[in-house]
C-alpha positions in Angstrom: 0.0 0.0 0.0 1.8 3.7 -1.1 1.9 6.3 1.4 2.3 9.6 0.4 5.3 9.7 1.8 6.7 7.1 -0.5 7.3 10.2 -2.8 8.7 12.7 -0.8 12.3 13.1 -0.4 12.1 16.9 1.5 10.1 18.1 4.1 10.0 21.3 5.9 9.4 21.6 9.5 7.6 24.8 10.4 7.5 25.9 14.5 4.2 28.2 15.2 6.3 29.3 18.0 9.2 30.8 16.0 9.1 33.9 13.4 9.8 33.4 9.9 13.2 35.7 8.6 12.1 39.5 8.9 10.2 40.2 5.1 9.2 36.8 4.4 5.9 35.7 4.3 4.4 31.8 4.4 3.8 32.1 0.5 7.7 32.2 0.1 7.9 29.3 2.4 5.3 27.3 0.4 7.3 28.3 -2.9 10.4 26.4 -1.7 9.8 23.0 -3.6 9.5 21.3 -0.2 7.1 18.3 -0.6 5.5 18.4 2.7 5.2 20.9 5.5 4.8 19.8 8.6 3.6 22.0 11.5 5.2 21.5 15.0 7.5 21.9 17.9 8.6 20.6 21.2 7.6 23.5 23.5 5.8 27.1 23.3 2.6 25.2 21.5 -0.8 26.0 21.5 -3.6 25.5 19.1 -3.7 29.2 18.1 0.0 29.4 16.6 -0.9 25.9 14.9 -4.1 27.4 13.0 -2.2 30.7 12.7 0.3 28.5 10.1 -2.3 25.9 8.7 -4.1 28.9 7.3 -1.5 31.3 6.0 0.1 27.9 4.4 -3.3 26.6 2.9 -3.8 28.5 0.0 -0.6 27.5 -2.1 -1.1 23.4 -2.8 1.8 21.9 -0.7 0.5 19.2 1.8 0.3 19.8 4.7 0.9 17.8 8.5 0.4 18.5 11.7 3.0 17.1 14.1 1.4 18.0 17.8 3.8 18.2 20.4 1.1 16.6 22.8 -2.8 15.9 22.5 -4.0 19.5 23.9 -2.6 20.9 20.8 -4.7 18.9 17.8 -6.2 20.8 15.5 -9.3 19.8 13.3 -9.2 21.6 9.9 -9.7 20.2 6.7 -6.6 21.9 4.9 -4.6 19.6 6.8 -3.7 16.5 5.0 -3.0 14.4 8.2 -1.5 14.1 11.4 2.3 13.1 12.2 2.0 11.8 15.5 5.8 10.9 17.1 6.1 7.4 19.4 9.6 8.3 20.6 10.9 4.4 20.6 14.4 5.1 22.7 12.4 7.5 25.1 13.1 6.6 28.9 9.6 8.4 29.7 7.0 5.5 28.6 4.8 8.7 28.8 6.2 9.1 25.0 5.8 6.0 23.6 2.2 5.1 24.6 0.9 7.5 27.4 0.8 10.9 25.5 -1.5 8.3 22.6 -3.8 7.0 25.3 -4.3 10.6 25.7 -4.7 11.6 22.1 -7.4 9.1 21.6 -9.4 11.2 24.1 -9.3 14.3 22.7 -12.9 16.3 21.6 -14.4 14.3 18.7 -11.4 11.7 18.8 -8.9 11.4 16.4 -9.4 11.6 12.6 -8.2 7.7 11.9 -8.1 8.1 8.0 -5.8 10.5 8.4 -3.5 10.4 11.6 -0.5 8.2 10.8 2.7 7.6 13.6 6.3 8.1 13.3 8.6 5.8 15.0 11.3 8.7 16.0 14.8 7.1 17.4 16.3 10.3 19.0 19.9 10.6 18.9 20.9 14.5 20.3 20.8 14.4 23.5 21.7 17.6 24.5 18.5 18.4 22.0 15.1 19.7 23.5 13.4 16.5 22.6 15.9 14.6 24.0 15.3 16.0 27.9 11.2 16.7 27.2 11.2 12.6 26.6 14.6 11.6 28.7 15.7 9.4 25.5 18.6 7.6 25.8 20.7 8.6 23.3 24.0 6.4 23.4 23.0 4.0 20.8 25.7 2.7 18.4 24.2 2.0 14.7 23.9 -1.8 15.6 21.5 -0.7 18.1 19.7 2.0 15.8 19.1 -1.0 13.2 17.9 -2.9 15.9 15.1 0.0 16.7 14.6 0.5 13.1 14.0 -3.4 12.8 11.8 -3.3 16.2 9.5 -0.1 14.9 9.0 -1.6 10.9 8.8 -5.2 12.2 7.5 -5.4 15.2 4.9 -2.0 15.4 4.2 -2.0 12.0 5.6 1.2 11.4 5.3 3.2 8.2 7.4 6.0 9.1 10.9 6.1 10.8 12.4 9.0 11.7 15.8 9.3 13.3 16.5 12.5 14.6 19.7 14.3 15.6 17.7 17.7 16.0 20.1 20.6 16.5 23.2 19.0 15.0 24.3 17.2 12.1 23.8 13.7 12.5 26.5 10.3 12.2 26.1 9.1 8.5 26.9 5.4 9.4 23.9 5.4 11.9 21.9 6.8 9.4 22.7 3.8 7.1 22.4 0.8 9.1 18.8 2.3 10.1 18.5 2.9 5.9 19.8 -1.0 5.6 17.6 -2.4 8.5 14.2 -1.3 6.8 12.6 -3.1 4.0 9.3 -1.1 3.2 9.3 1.6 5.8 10.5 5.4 4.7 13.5 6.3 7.0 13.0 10.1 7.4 16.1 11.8 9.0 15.9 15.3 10.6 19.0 17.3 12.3 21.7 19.4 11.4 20.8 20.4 7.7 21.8 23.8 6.4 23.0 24.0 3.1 23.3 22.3 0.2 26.4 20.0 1.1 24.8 18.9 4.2 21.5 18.0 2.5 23.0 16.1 -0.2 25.0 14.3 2.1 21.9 13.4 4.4 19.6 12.8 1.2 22.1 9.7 0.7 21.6 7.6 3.3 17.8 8.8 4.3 14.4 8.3 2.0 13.2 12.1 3.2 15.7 14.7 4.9 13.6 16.7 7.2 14.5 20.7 7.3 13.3 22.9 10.7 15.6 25.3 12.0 16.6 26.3 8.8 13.9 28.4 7.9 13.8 30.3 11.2 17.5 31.3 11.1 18.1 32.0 7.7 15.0 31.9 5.8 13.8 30.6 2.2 16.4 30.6 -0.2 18.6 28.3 2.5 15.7 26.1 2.3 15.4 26.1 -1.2 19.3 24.6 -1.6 18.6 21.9 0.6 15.6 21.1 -1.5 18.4 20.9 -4.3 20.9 19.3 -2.3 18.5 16.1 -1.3 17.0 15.8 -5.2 20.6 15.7 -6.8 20.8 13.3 -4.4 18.3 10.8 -5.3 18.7 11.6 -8.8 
């Protein structure tokens, strides 16, 4: 069964709780060639700043995910294409791998099922935000990332694996054996990308190269060369 993911290879990770790069608008960041947005961040959410960027992004055909930090921040509008919800598989707060879900399910009018979809995230930073909000344990050697990889695809049936390195540019041979562990499932890989070199680099090991920071620091046309960088890549 294809996923839309399956024909992806960049996404752009937008944070409601950061400015975009002073004279830029959500248009440009549309314009980028990104093949997905997806809306979220690890603290400073709420449901306002999430609507604020579903609708200024909604007008200009890219599709578009929410990824909510935790269940009080779901939003239901139709311009989203679906939900990105993280199980955090190396998290040492089991509140992260099943608890914050058992709350999601609860949420007003429950979840949207056709369209809510998980992402197996093995995080690897840990002096990284996500790192202390989940207390992952992050000394994991790339036989032991496989093994996650291997655990999330074949195990929890997941479609999406995403190893992240947020905030710094992650270890290429950990990036592989994750890459050589999965059969079906699209190894997404998010962390350190900020130019063109570094996204070409990334775009060889992982299916999708995920882009956040980026665009808050140094705005659209930085964006737009990692787009470049991961294509050539793939090509």
């Amino acid at each position: 069964m294809s996923t839309p993911w399956d024909e992806w290879s960049h996404v752009l990770k937008v944070d409601p709780d950061k400015d975009l790069v002073a004279g830029e608008t959500f248009e440009d960041v549309c314009a980028t060639g990104t093949d997905a947005i997806e809306i979220g961040g690890t603290t400073g959410m709420t449901k306002e700043k999430m609507e604020t960027v579903v609708e200024a992004c909604s007008k200009y055909g890219v599709p578009l995910y929410q990824e909510p930090s935790n269940p009080a921040v779901v939003i239901d509008d139709d311009a989203l294409d679906g939900y990105l919800i993280p199980t955090v598989f190396n998290a040492g707060d089991s509140f992260w791998v099943t608890g914050a879900h058992k709350e999601w399910v609860r949420i007003e009018n429950g979840l949207d099922w056709d369209r809510t979809h998980t992402e197996a995230y093995i995080v690897l930073n840990p002096d990284s935000s996500v790192a202390e909000y989940t207390d992952a344990d992050c000394d994991q050697s790339p036989d032991d990332v496989a093994a996650y990889a291997s655990v999330a695809e074949k195990l929890f049936g997941q479609d999406i694996v995403y190893i992240e390195y947020s905030g710094t540019l992650g270890d290429t041979e950990t990036v592989q054996a994750a890459a050589d562990a999965l059969d079906d499932a699209t190894l997404f890989y998010g962390g350190g990308v900020h130019d063109y070199d570094t996204a070409h680099q990334m775009g060889q090991h992982a299916d999708v190269v995920v882009v956040g920071d980026l665009l808050h620091d140094e705005g659209c046309d930085a964006v737009r060369e990692t787009v470049e960088g991961v294509a050539d890549a793939h090509e």
